[in-house]
N, C-alpha and C positions, 0 to 999 in steps of 0.2 A: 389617553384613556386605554386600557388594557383590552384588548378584543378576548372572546371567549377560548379561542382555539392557541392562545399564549400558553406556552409552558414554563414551567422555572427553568434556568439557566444547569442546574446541576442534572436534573431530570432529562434535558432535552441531551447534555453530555453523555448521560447514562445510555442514551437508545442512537445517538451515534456508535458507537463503543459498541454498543453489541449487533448496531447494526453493520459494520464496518469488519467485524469479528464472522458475522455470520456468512459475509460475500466470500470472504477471503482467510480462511481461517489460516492458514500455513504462512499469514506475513504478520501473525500476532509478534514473534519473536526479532521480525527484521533491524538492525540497528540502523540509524541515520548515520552521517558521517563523522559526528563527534562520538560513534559507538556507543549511543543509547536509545532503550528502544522506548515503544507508546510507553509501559509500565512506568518506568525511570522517571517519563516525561510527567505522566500524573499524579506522582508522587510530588516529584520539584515543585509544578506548578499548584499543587493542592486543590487536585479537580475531586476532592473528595473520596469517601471511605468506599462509597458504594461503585465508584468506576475504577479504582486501586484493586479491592477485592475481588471485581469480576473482570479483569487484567488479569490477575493472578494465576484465577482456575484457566482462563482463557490458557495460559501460557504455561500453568502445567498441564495441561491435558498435551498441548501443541510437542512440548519434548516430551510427555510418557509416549505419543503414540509414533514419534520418528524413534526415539529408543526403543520400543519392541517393533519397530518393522525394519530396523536395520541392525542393530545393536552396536551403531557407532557411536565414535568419539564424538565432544562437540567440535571440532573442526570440520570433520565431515559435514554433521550435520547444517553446518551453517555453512558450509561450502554449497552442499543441496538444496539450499535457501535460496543463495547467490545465485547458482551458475543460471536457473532458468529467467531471475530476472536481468542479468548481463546479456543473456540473449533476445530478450524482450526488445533492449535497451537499443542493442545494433540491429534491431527490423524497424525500429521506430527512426533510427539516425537513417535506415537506410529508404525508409518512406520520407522523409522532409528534404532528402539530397535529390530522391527522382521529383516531387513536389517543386523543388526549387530546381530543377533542370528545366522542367515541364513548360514553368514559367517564365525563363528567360528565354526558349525556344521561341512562345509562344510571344514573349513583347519586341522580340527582333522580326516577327510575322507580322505582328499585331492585330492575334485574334487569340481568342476568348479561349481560356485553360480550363480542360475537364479533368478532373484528377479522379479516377477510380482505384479505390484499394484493390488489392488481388486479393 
């Protein structure tokens, strides 16, 4: 039986998408590691007209406004992409290595690990 608060399947795609758009606007352009990005992917897998075309404006808007606040190449710009989440990347590798030190200090003790972030 369908409960009242079900949405369709494209609809529900639609307000991911912008909802996902609206947290994070500057990783509409990010590519995965086969170098394509959300757009590419909603295209291929045929999530419809309405999440394609608001990818789009998403993603022109994202390069008109890194091209007039920098007026770089795209290398740059995707470079400016990168670099802050490469650094994201090694604070996080370097929370699960103190995380996992924490822990095996604590099971050669054998007392209970409190992990606080900094």
């Amino acid at each position: 039986a369908k409960r009242e608060r079900d949405i369709p399947m494209k609809q529900a795609i639609v307000t991911v998408v912008n909802s996902l758009y609206r947290a994070a606007p500057s990783t509409i352009n990010l590519e995965d590691m086969e170098g394509l990005s959300a757009l590419e992917y909603a295209i291929e897998y045929e999530a419809g007209l309405r999440v394609v075309k608001d990818l789009q404006k998403a993603s022109e808007k994202d390069w008109k406004s890194r091209r007039s606040s920098s007026e770089a190449n795209h290398d740059t710009l995707d470079r400016n992409i990168q670099e802050p989440i490469q650094d994201r990347k090694e604070e996080l590798r370097r929370n699960i290595l103190e995380m996992t030190n924490a822990s095996l200090v604590a099971s050669k003790v054998g007392s209970t690990v409190v992990y606080r972030h900094k």
